[in-house]
N, C-alpha and C positions, 0 to 999 in steps of 0.2 A: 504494500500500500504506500503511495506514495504522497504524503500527509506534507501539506504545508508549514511556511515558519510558525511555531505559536512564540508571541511576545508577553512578559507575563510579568512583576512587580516579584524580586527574589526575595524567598524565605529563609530563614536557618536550614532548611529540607535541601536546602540546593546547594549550599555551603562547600561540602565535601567535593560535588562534583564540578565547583567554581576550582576548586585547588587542582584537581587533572585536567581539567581544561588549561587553566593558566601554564600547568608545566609541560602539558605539549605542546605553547605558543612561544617559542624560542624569539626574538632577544627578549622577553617581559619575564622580570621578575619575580620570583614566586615569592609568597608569602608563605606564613601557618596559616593553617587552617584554621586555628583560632580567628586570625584577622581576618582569613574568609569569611570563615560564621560572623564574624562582625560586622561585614562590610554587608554582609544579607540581611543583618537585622537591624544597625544602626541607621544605616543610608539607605534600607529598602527602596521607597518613596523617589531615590533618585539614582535608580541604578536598572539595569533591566536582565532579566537573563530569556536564554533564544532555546525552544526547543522545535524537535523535525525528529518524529516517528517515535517522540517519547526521551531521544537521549537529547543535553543540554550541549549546544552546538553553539553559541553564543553567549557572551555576558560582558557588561560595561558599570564598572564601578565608578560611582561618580556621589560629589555632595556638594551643597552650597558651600561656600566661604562662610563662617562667621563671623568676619569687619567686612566683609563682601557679599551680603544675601542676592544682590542679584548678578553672581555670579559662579556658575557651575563647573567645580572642578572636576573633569575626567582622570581619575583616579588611572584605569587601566581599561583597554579591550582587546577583549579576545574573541576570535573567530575558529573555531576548528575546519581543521584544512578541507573535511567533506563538504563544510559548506560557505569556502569561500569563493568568488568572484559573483555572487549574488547581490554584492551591494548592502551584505548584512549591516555590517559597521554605521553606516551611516543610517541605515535604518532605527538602530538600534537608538543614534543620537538623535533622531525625529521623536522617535517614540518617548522616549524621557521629556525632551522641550513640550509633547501635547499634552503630559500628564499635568493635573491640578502644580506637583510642584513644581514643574517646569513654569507654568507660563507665566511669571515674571522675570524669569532669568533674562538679562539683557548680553551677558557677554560668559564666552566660554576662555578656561585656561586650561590647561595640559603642560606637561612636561613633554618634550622629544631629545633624544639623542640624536648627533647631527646625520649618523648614517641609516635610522629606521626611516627608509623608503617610504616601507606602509604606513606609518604614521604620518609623514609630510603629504601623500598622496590624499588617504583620510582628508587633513582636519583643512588641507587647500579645497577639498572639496566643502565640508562644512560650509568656511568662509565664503565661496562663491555662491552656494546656494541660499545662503544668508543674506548676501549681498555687503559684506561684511571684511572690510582690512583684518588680515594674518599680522601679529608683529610678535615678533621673536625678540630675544636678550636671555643671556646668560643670569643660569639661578644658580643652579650646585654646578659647581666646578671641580674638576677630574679632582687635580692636587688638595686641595683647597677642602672640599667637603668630602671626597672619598679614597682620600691617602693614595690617589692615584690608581685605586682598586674598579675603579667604574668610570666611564666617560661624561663629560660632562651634560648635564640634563639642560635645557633650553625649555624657557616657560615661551608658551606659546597664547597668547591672547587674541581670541577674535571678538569681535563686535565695535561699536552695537548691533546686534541682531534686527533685521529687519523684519 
C-alpha cells in the first residue's frame, strides 16, 4: 500500500525513533534520546514529525526564541533517505509556520555549516518562497567555541516572512 506523507505534532511516542532517524542523517548531530524525548515534549507545538506507511520518515525540531517570540528556531531536520527528493523539508517548514504557533512567527534562524549543501539549498528555498533576505554571520566558531572539534556553525536568519 502505498500510503501518503502523514504530518503530525511529535509526542514523547516518537522520541526514540526521532534519535535513529537523526543518526542515519549524517552530517546532523545526534543527540540522547533524552533530548529527543524532550524536544517531542517540550517544543511539540513547534516541531513536526513525517510518517509514510506507519514508519517516521521525517522530523524538524524547532522552538521560538525566548527574547525573540516571533522568531522560530530550527533546531535540526531530518529526512530519511527513502523519502527524500519529495520536497519533505520544506514541507515540513510550511507545516509548522500554519500551525496556531506558527502564525506569528515573523523571521526564521538556523544554524549551517558552510559545506551542508542540503541545508543552504533548504532554507534558500525557505527565503524565496517567503519572499524573504537569507543573511548569514558567524555564531560558534570552529576554535573558538569547539576546541577546533566541529566546524564553524553560521546563524542563518531569514525574514521578515511575507
Amino acid at each position: 500500500m502505498n500510503q501518503q506523507f502523514v504530518f503530525h505534532q511529535p509526542s514523547v511516542g516518537d522520541g526514540w525513533e526521532v534519535s535513529q532517524l537523526i543518526s542515519a542523517c549524517p552530517p546532523l548531530d545526534t543527540n540522547s534520546v533524552y533530548c529527543n524525548l524532550l524536544q517531542c515534549h517540550h517544543f511539540a507545538s513547534t516541531s513536526v514529525a513525517v510518517r509514510k506507511n506507519g514508519e517516521l520518515v521525517g522530523f524538524i525540531s524547532a522552538y521560538r526564541i525566548p527574547d525573540k517570540p516571533e522568531t522560530l528556531f530550527v533546531w535540526q531536520v531530518a529526512v530519511a533517505e527513502s523519502a527524500r527528493g519529495h520536497g519533505l523539508a520544506t514541507q515540513m517548514i510550511e507545516h509548522i509556520l500554519k500551525r496556531q504557533a506558527g502564525q506569528t512567527v515573523r523571521f526564521i534562524e538556523t544554524t549551517i555549516t558552510q559545506d551542508n549543501e542540503a541545508s543552504w539549498a533548504l532554507f534558500g528555498r525557505v527565503a524565496k518562497h517567503y519572499g524573504a533576505p537569507l543573511i548569514r554571520e558567524d555564531l560558534f566558531i570552529k576554535e573558538q567555541h569547539f576546541a577546533g572539534q566541529h566546524d564553524t556553525e553560521l546563524l542563518v536568519t531569514i525574514g521578515p516572512l511575507e
